[in-house]
C-alpha positions as CSV (number, residue, x, y, z in Angstrom):
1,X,137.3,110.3,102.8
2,X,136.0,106.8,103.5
3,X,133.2,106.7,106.1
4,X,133.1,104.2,108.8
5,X,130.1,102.1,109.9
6,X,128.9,100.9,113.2
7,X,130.5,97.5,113.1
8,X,128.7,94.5,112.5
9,X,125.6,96.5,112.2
10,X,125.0,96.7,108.2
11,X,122.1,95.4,106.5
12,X,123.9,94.9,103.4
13,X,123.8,91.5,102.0
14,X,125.3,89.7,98.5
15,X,123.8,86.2,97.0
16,X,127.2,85.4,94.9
17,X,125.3,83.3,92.8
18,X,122.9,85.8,91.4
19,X,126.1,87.6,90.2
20,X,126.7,87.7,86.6
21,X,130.3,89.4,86.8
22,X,129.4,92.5,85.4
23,X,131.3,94.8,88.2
24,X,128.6,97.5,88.4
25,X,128.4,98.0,92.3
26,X,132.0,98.4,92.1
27,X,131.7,100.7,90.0
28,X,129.0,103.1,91.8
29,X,129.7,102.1,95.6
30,X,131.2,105.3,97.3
31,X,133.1,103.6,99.9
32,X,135.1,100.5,98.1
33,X,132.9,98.1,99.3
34,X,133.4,95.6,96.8
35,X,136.2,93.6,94.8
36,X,136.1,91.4,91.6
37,X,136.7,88.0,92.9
38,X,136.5,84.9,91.0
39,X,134.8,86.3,88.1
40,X,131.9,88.1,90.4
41,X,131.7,90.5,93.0
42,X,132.2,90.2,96.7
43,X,131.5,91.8,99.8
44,X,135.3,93.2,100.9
45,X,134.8,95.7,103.5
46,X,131.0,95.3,104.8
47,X,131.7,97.8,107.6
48,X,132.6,100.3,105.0
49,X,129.0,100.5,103.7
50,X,126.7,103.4,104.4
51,X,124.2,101.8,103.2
52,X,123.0,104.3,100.0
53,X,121.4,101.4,98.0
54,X,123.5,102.2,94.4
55,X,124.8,98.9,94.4
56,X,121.2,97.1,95.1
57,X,119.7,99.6,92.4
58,X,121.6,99.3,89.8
59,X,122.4,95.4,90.5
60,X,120.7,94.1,87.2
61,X,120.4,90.5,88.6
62,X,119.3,91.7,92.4
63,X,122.2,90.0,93.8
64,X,122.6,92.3,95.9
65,X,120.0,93.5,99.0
66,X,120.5,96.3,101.7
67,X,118.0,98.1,103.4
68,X,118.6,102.0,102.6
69,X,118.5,104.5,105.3
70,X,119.0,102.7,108.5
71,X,120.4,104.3,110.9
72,X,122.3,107.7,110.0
73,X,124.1,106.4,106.9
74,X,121.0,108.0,104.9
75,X,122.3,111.1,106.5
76,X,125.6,111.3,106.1
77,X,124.8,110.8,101.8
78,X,122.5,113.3,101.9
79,X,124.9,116.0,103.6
80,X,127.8,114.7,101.6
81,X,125.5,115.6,98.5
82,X,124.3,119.3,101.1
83,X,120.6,118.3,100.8
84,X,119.0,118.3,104.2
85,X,116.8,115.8,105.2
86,X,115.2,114.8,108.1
87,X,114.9,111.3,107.9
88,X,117.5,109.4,109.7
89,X,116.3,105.9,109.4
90,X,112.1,106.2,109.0
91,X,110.6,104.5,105.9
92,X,110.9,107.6,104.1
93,X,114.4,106.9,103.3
94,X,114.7,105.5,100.0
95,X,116.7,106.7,97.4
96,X,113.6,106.9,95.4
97,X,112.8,110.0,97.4
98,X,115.9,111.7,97.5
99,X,115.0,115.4,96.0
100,X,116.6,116.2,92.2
101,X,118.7,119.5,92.6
């Protein structure tokens, strides 16, 4: 099932030419987000992101940036993985401290 965002609302962000081609947020992003294009990644479908932060964390050039947690995207990961949290967009959402199971 592919989640969908609040439109427009998405913190993620992509500097194309920090991208050296190597196609790892395509191949970690849940929901699609991204397509090879001209021998880098792109940003296809923005308002599909739900904002988890895999493609910023493993991104080894930092290409890419988006602010984990905001809003209840941090939420919707962590029930699709059934770990509750309470943290719905505080600071405390990072993936850093999501809970090994």
């Amino acid at each position: 099932m592919k989640y969908r965002y609040l439109k427009n609302v998405v913190t993620l962000q992509m500097d194309r030419n920090k991208c050296n081609g190597c196609g790892m947020c395509l191949e970690v992003c849940p929901q699609q987000v991204f397509i090879f294009n001209d021998k880098v990644s792109t940003i296809a479908d923005r308002d599909a992101c739900i904002e988890c932060g895999a493609c910023a964390k493993n991104c080894p050039t930092k290409a890419i940036n988006v602010r984990v947690g905001v809003g209840c995207a941090y939420a919707v990961v962590m029930d699709k993985f059934n770990r509750k949290s309470k943290c719905c967009g505080d600071a405390c959402c990072s993936l850093d401290n999501i809970p090994d199971q």
